[in-house]
C-alpha positions as CSV (number, residue, x, y, z in Angstrom):
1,X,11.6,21.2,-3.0
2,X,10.3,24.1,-0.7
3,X,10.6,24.2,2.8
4,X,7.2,25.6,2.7
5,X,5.8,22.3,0.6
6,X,7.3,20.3,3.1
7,X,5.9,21.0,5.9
8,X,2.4,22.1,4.7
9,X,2.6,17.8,3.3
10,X,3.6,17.4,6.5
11,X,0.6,19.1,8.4
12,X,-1.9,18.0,5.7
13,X,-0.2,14.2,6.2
14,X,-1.1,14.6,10.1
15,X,-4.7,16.5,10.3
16,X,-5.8,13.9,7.8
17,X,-4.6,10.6,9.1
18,X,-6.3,11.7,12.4
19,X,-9.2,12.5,10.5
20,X,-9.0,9.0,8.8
21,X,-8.2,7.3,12.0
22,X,-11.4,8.6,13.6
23,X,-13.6,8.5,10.7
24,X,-12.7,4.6,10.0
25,X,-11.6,3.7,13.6
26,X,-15.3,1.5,14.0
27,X,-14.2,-0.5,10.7
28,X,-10.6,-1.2,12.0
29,X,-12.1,-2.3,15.0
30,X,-14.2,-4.8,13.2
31,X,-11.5,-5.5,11.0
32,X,-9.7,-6.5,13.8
33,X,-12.1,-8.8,15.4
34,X,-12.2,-10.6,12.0
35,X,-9.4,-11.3,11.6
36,X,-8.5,-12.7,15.4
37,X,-11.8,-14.7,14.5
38,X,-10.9,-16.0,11.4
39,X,-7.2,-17.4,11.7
40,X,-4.8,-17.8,14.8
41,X,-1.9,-14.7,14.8
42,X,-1.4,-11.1,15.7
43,X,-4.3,-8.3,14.0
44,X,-1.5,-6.6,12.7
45,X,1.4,-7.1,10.4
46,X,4.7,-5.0,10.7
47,X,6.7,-5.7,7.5
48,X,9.9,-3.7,8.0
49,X,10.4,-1.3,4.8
50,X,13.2,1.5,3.6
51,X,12.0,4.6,4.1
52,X,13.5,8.6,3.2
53,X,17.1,8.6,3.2
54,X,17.3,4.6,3.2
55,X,15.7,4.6,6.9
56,X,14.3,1.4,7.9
57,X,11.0,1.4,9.0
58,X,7.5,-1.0,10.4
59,X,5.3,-0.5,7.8
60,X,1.8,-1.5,9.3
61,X,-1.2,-3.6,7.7
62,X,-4.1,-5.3,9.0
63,X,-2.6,-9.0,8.7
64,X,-4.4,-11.0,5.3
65,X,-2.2,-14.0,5.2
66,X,-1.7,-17.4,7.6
67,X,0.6,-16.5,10.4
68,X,4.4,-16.2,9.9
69,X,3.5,-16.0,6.4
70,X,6.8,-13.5,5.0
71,X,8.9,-17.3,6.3
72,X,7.5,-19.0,3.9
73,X,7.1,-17.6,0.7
74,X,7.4,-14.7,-1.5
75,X,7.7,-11.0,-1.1
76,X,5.0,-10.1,-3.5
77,X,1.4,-11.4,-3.2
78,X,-0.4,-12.9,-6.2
79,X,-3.8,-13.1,-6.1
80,X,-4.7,-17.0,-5.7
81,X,-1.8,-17.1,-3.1
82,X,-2.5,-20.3,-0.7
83,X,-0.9,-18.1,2.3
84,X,-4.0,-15.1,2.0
85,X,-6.8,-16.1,4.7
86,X,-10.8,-15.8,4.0
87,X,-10.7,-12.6,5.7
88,X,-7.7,-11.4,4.2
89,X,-9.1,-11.8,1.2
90,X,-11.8,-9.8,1.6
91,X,-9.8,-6.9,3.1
92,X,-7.0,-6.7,0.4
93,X,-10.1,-6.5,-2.3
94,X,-11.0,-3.0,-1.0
95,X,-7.4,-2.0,0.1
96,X,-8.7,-2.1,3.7
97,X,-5.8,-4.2,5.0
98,X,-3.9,-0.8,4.0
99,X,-5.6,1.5,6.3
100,X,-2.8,1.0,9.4
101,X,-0.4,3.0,7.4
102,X,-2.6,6.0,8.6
103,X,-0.8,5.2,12.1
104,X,2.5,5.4,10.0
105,X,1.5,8.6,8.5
106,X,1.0,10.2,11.9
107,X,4.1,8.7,13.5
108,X,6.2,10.6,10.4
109,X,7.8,6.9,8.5
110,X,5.2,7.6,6.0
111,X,2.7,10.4,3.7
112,X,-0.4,9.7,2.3
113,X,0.5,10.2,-1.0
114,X,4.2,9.1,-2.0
115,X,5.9,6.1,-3.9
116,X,5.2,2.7,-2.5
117,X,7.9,1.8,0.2
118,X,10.0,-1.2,-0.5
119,X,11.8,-4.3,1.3
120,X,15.3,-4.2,1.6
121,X,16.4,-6.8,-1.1
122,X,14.8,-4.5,-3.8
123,X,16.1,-1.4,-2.9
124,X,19.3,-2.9,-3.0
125,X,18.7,-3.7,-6.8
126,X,17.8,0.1,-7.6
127,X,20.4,1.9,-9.5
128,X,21.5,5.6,-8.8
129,X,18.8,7.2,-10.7
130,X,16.4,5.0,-9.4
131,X,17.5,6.1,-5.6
132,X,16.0,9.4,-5.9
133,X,12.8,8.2,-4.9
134,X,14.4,7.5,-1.5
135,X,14.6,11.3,-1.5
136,X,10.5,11.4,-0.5
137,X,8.8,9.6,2.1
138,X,6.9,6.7,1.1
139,X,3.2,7.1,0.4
140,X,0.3,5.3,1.1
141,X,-0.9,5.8,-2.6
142,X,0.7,7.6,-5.6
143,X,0.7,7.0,-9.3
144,X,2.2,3.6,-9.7
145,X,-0.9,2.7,-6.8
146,X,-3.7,4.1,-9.6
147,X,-2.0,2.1,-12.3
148,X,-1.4,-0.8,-11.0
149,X,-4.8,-1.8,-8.9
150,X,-4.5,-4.6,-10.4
151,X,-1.0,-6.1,-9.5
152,X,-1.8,-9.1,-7.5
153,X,-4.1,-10.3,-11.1
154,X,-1.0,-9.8,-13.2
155,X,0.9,-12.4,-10.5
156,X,-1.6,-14.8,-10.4
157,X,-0.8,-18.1,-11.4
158,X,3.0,-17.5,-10.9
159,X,5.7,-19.7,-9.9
160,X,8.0,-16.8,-8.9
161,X,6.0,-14.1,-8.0
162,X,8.9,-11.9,-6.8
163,X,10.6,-12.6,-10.1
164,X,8.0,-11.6,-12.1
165,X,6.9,-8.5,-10.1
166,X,10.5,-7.3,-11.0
167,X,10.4,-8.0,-14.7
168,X,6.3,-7.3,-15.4
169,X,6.0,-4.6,-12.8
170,X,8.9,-2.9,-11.5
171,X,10.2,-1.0,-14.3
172,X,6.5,0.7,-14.6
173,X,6.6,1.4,-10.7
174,X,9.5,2.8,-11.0
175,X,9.0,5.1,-13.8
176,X,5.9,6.6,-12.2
177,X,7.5,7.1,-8.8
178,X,10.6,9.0,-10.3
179,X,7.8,11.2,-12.0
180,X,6.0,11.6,-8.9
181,X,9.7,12.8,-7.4
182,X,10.1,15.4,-10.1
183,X,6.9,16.9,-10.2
184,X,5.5,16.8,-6.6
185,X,3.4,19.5,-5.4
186,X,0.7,20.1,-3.2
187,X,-1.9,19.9,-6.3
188,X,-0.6,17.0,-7.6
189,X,-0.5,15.4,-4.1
190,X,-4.4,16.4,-4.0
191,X,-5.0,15.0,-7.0
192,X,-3.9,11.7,-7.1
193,X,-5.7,11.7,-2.9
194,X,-9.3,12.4,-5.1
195,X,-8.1,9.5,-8.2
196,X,-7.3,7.1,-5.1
197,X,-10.7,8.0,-3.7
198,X,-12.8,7.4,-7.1
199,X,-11.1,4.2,-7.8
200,X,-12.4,2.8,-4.1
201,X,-15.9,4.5,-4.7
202,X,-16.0,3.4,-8.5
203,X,-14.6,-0.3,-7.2
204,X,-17.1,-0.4,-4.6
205,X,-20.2,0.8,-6.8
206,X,-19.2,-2.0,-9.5
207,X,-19.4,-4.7,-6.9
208,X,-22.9,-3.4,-5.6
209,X,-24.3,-3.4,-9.0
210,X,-22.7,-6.9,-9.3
211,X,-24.0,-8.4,-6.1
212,X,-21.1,-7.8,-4.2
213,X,-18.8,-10.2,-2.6
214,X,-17.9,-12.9,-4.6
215,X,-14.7,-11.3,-6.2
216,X,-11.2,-12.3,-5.1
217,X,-9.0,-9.4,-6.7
218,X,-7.4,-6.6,-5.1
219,X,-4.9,-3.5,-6.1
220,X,-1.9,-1.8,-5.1
């Protein structure tokens, strides 16, 4: 890939994670207050994931679950998991617990628009082919993200969510962030920024018209 794509991502990645920071800084704030409200724990959740090149990383999120929640149970979150709190649930619904990662995105661990980053144990799973997406930083959204809005559904009512993620989910993931790796451009970037954008406003009109705020789902 260009040097020139590179860091024109790389520019775009910080003007508009400053731009999101300021524009949504009010709603983290409340965010924040919820959640010290609603359950005993930290606001935030670091969750240490692999970045570029195999580079750990502290991936941040608004905290959804009871504290110390990654001790006792699974990596991947199913929908009707016991651990999520009432808040929590609410934020994973409209991504919001998500919107930290704009911090990572200015620090440089992460882009808005890349394949999701990982835990450790499943990166050590990936095969050789399957490595290249270590070759891009890890993204806030990308085309697995627009598929799969819907991934903690598919895991509800599992006994092994982690198991399942990897045999139901995975291979799809992967796929789509492999494409992403060998077709990644600036356009493309843009595009799947204004799909990620419709799916929250299109999400967010559906539970207006619906009477809002009785759902339990969330995506990504």
């Amino acid at each position: 890939m260009s040097l020139g794509y590179e860091l024109g991502k790389r520019l775009f990645d910080a003007a508009a994670s400053l731009a999101g920071l300021a524009v949504t800084g009010p709603l983290m704030l409340a965010a924040g207050l919820l959640i010290k409200l609603d359950s005993p724990g930290p606001v935030f959740y670091q969750g240490t994931r692999v970045g570029r090149h195999g580079r750990p990383f502290n991936m941040l999120k608004f905290r959804t679950m009871v504290q110390d929640a990654d001790k006792i149970g699974a990596s991947s979150t199913a929908e009707d998991d016991p651990r999520i709190t009432r808040i929590g649930r609410m934020l994973r619904k409209y991504k919001l617990d998500e919107l930290p990662q704009l911090i990572n995105v200015l620090q440089g661990d992460m882009s808005l628009v890349g394949p999701r980053p990982q835990v450790q144990w499943a990166v050590d799973r990936y095969t050789p082919e399957e490595r290249e997406v270590l070759t891009v930083k890890p993204g806030i959204t990308d085309y697995a993200s627009l598929r799969f809005s819907n991934e903690a559904e598919i895991l509800k009512g599992s006994a092994d969510p982690d198991k399942d993620y990897l045999e139901k989910i995975h291979p799809e993931k992967m796929r789509l962030a492999l494409e992403y790796v060998e077709t990644r451009s600036f356009l493309v970037d843009l595009r799947i920024i204004w799909r990620t954008l419709l799916l929250f406003a299109g999400r967010a009109e559906k539970e207006t018209f619906d009477g809002g705020g009785s759902g339990t789902g969330r995506y990504g």
